[in-house]
Structure formats: C-alpha cells, structure tokens
C-alpha positions in Angstrom: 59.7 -62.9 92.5 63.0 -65.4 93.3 64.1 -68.4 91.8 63.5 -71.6 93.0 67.7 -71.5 93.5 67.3 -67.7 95.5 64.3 -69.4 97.6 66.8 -72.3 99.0 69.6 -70.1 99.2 67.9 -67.6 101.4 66.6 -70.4 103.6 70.5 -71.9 104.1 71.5 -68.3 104.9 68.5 -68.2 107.5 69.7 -71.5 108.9 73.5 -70.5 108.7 74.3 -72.8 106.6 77.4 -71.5 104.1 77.3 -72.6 100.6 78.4 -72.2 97.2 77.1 -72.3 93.6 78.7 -73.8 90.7 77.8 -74.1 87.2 79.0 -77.2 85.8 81.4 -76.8 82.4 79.4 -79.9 80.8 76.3 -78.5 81.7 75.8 -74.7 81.0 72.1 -74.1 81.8 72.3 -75.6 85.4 73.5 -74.2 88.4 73.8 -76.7 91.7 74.2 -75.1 95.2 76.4 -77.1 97.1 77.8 -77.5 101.2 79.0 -79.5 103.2 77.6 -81.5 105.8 80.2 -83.9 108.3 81.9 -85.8 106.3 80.4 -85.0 102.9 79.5 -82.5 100.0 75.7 -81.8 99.9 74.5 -80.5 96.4 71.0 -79.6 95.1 70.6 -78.9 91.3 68.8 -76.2 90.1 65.9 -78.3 88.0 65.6 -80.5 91.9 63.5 -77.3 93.4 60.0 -76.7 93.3 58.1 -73.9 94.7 54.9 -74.2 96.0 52.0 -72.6 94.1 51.3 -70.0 96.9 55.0 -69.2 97.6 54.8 -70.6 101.4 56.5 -74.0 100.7 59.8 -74.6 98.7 60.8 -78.5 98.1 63.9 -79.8 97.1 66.3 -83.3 96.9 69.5 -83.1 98.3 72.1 -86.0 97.5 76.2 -86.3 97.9 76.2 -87.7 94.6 76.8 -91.3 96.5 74.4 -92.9 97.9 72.9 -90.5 100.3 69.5 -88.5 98.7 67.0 -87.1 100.9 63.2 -84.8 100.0 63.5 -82.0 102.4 60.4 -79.3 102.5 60.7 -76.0 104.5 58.5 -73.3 104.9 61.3 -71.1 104.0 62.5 -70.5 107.8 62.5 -74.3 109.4 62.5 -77.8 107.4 59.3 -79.1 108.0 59.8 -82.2 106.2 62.7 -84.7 105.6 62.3 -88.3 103.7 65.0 -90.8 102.6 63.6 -92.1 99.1 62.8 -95.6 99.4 65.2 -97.8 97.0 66.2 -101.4 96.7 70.0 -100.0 96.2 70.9 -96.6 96.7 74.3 -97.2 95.2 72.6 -97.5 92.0 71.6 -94.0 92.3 68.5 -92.6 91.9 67.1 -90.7 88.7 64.6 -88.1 89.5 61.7 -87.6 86.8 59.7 -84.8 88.6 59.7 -82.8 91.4 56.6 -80.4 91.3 53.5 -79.5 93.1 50.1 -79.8 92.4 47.9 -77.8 94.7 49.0 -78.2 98.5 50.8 -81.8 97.6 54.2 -81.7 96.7 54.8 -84.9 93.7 57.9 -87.0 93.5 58.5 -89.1 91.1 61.5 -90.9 91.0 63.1 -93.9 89.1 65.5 -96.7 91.3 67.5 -99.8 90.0 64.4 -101.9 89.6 61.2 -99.3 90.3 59.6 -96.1 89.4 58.1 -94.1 92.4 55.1 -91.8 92.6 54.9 -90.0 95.5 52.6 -87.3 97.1 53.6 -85.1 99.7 50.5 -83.2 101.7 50.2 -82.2 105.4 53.9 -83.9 106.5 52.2 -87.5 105.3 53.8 -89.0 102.4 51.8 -91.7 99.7 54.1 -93.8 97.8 52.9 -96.1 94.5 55.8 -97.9 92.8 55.6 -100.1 89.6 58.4 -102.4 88.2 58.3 -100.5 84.8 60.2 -97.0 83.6 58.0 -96.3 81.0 55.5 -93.5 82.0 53.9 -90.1 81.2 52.9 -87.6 83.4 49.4 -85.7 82.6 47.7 -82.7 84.3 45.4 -84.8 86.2 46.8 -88.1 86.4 49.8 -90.7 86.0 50.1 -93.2 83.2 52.6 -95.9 82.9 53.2 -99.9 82.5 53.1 -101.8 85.6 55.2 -105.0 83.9 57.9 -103.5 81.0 56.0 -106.1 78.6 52.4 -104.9 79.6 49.8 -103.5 77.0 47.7 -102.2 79.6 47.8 -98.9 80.9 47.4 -98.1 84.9 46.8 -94.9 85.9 46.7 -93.1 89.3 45.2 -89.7 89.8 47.2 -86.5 91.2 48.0 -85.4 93.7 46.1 -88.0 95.5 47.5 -91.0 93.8 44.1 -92.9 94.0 44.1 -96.1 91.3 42.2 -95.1 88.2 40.7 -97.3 86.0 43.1 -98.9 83.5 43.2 -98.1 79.6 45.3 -99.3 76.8 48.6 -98.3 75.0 46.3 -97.5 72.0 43.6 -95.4 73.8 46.6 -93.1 74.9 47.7 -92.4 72.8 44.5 -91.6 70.6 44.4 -88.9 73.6 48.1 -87.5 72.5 50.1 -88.7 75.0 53.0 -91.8 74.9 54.7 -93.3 77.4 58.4 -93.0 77.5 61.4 -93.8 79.4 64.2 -91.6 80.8 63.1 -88.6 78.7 59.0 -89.4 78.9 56.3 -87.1 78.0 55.5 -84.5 80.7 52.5 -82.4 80.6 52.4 -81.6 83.9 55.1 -79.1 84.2 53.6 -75.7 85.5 57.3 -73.9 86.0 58.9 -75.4 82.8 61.5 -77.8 85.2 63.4 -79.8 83.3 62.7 -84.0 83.8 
C-alpha cells in the first residue's frame, strides 16, 4: 500500500503538476513535497496528509509558509474539496494539531492567533467549532478542551459530527486518563500514528 506522501504525489503527477521532495536538515524524519504555484512555493509536509480509511479519499493542507494555507481533498484523480482555514490573522500562522479521518468525515483541528478549530469534513460540507482556549485532548469518540484558558469545566463535542456533549470537569478527565495539553496535547485518536 503507498504512503500518504506517494498518494499526493501520484495525484500531482495525474494533474501535471511537477514537484520536488525535500527533507529538511533540522528535521530528519519529515519529508515536505513542494511546487510552485504563480508567484509562490507550495509545500505540504509529510505528517499534513491523511488517507481516508477506505483508500478513496486523500486530504491534505497546503501553505507557502506565509500566509496562504488551504484543506484540499481529492479523490486521488480531481480535487473535490478546497477550504481557506478560517483565522483572525493568517500572518500569525496557523499550527495544525490534527489532520485525520474518522469514518467518511475528514477532522481538522487547527490552532490560530487567538482560537483552536474543530472541523469536520463529510460529503463537500464543512462544520466548524472554535473555542478561545489551546488546551485540548483529542479522544476516540470525542473532543475535550477549555472554552476560556482559566475555565475548570470541560466542554466536549463528539466526532466526527461535532455535536455539543455534555460538559465535565478537569478532575473527572482526568480520573478517565486523559489531560488536556497545549501545543503538544494528548492524542488518542491517532489511527496512522501522524505526528500532532
């Protein structure tokens, strides 16, 4: 079976699309395919591809390492999906936590300058949640993190449909083994071993 990385490539070669791969010096264990687009260098990294489940869908976030990022889904001939992450300042950047899927839904989850997203991707129609918070940890079933940084009360919304669940407490959490974290959070949900 190929890579995530041989999946994309094979779809640029199918779309004509000439590119290169480089393995950065700093970072040994990730490749990034990279080409360029008008006026700019287009790179995906390695750990920012996901597969679907039944091999029919491959995901990935392309970005020029400025402030242009973009979720683009193909079915491996055609892009079927494209979608501009939603962010109060894409100069900031954008930090992606996850990019996996669950089933038929494809899930984003993304940090910004002042948000965290949760996205869910299914049948070209995109579900968004955002919080204020960076402290989160992703589950098998569900999403748990603080709404407000200062909060004590855990909300939670289910995967992949993103459907409000009812809220719990930093204590009850983590009597079920799991904490929130930050940048590097806890990730259960992590079928092909990506890195967050």
């Amino acid at each position: 079976m190929k890579s995530t990385l041989e999946k994309l490539t094979a779809y640029l070669d199918h779309a004509g699309i000439s590119y290169r791969i480089e393995q950065p010096l700093e970072e040994l264990n990730i490749r990034h395919v990279v080409w360029r687009e008008v006026e700019k260098s287009i790179r995906v990294s390695d750990y920012h591809i996901a597969r679907a489940p039944d091999d029919t869908h491959l995901a990935w976030i392309e970005t020029d390492d400025y402030i242009y990022y973009c979720l683009k889904i193909s079915d491996g001939r055609r892009e079927i999906f494209s979608w501009i992450p939603e962010s109060y300042n894409l100069w900031y950047g954008i930090h992606i936590h996850l990019i996996a899927w669950k089933g038929d839904a494809l899930i984003l989850i993304y940090r910004e300058q002042h948000r965290t997203y949760i996205c869910a991707v299914r049948n070209s129609q995109i579900k968004v949640r955002h919080f204020r918070g960076h402290r989160l940890a992703i589950l098998e079933d569900r999403v748990c993190f603080l709404e407000e940084p200062e909060s004590e009360t855990v909300a939670q919304v289910s995967l992949p449909e993103l459907d409000r669940l009812p809220e719990t407490s930093l204590a009850e959490l983590e009597k079920q083994g799991a904490r929130l974290g930050e940048s590097e959070f806890t990730n259960f949900y992590n079928p092909d071993g990506q890195r967050n």
